[in-house]
N, C-alpha and C positions, 0 to 999 in steps of 0.2 A: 638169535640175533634180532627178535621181533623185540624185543626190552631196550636194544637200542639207542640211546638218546644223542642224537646227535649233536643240539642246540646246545648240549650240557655236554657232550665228550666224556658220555658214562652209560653205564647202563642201568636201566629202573629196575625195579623191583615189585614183585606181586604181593599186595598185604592181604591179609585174611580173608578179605572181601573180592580177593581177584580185581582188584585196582591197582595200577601202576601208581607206583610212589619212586620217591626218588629219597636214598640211603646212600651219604656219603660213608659207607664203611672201607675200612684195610681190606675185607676179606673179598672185595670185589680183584684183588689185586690176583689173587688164585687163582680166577681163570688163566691168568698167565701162564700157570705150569699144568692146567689141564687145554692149553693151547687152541681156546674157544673165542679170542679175540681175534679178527681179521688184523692186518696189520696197520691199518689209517684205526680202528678201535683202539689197539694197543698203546698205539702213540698218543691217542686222545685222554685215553684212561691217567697215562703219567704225566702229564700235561697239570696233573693236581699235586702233584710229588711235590710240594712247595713249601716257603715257611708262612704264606699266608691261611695252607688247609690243612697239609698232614703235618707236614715236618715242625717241629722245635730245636734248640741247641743242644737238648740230651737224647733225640728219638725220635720218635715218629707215635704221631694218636690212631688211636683206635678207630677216629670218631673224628671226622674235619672240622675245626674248629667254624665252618663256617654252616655246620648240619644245623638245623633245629632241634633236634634232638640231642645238641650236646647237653653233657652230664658231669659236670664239674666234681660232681662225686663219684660218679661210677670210671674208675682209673682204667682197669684194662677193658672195658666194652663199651663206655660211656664217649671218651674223650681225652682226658688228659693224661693216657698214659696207651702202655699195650699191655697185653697178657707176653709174659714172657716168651712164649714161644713164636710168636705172629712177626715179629721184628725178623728176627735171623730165618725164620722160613719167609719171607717177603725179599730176602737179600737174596738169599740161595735160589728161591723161583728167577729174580730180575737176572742174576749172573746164566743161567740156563735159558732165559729167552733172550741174551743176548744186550742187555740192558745195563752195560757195564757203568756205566758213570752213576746209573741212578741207586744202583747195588752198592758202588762203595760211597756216596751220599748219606745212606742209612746206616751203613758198617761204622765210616765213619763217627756217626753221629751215638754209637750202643757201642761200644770199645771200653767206655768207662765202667759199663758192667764187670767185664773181667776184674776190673785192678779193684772193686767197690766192693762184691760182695763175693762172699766164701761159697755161696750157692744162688742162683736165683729164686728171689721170691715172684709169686702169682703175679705180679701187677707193677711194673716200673714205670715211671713218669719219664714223661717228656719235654717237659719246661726246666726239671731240675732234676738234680741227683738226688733223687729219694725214691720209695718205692710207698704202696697200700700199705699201712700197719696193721687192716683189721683184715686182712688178705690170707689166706696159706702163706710161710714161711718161707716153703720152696716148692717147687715145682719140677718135674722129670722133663718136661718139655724143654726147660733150661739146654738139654743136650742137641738143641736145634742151633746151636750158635757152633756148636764145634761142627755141626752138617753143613753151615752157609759157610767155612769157612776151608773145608773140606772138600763138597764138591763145589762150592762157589768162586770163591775166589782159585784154590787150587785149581779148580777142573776135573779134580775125579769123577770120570765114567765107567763104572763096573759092567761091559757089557757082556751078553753069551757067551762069545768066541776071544774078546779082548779086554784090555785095560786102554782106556784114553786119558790123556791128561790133556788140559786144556787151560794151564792156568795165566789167569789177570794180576797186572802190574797195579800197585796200586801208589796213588798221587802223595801219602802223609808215609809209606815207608819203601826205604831205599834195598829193602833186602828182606824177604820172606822164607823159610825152613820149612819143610814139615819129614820131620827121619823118621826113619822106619815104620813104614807104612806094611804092613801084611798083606797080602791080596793074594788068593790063590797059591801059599805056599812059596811066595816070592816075597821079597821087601823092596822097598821103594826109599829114596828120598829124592824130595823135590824141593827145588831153589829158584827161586824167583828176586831177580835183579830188577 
C-alpha cells in the first residue's frame, strides 16, 4: 500500500531505478482478485473504468488512452486494444470482487468476439471490430471468456466441501442458460432471468 497514489486513485509503480512512476495499465486491475486493494483503493482504482481512459465501443485498452506511453501500435500491451485474455479475466476478477455493473460494462462491450471470430486471436481492438494482423492467429487464453462467464457472470464457486452458485442478472439479456454443468459427478443447469 506504500505505491499508493491517492491524488491519482491508482497505485505507482517501481521502475528499474526504484522510482515510483505512474503506469496507467489493465493489469493493475488484478490486484482485485489477489484482494490487495483496501476498499476506498478499489473504488478509486475503477473510478478510471471510463470512455475517456480504458474503455472504447468494442473493449477495453491495455493502456489508458490518457498514459504517455500509449502505443498506437502496440495493440494488446501498447493501448489500442487487449491481449485476448486480459478482457474476460478483468470481467471475471470484477464479478468476484463484487463489482457487478463494471463487469458486465466490459462483457458488454467483448460479446462481439464470440459472433466475430472462430477463435481468438492475440490482440483485439478496442475502437473497432478488428484484431492485430501481424499478431499470433489464436491464442489458448481465448478460454478466459468462457471463465468470466462461468464463474462470473454465472457464480460458479467450486469449493472443498461445496458447490456455490452465485449468479448476476445482466442489463442487455432477458434470460441466461448454462446446461449441464459436471461438477463432482453431478450436473447442474443454471437459468438466470
Amino acid at each position: 500500500n506504500s505505491l499508493w497514489n491517492s491524488s491519482l486513485s491508482w497505485f505507482n509503480a517501481l521502475n528499474l531505478t526504484y522510482s515510483s512512476t505512474t503506469a496507467y495499465s489493465i493489469q493493475i486491475y488484478d490486484l482485485l482478485r489477489a484482494g490487495v486493494p483496501l476498499a476506498l483503493q478499489a473504488d478509486g482504482i475503477l473510478t478510471h473504468l471510463n470512455t475517456t481512459e480504458f474503455l472504447s465501443k468494442y473493449g477495453i485498452h491495455s493502456l489508458s488512452k490518457t498514459d504517455e506511453g500509449y502505443d498506437a501500435t502496440d495493440v494488446d500491451w501498447g493501448g489500442p486494444g487487449v491481449y485476448a485474455g486480459d478482457a474476460p479475466q478483468i470481467v471475471q476478477d470484477l464479478y468476484l470482487g463484487g463489482y457487478n455493473q463494471q463487469a458486465q460494462e466490459i462483457l458488454g462491450r467483448i460479446l462481439w468476439w464470440g459472433k466475430t471470430f472462430p477463435y481468438y486471436p492475440q490482440a483485439i481492438y478496442a475502437d473497432r471490430r478488428d484484431y492485430r494482423r501481424d499478431g499470433r492467429a489464436n491464442v489458448i487464453a481465448g478460454l478466459t471468456a468462457a471463465q468470466s462467464v462461468i464463474f462470473g457472470v454465472f457464480g460458479v464457486d467450486v469449493q472443498a466441501d461445496r458447490v456455490v452458485f452465485n449468479p448476476h442478472t445482466l442489463n442487455f439479456a432477458e434470460r441466461l442458460e448454462l446446461k449441464n454443468i459436471h461438477i463432482r459427478d453431478k450436473a447442474f443447469d443454471i437459468t438466470i432471468f
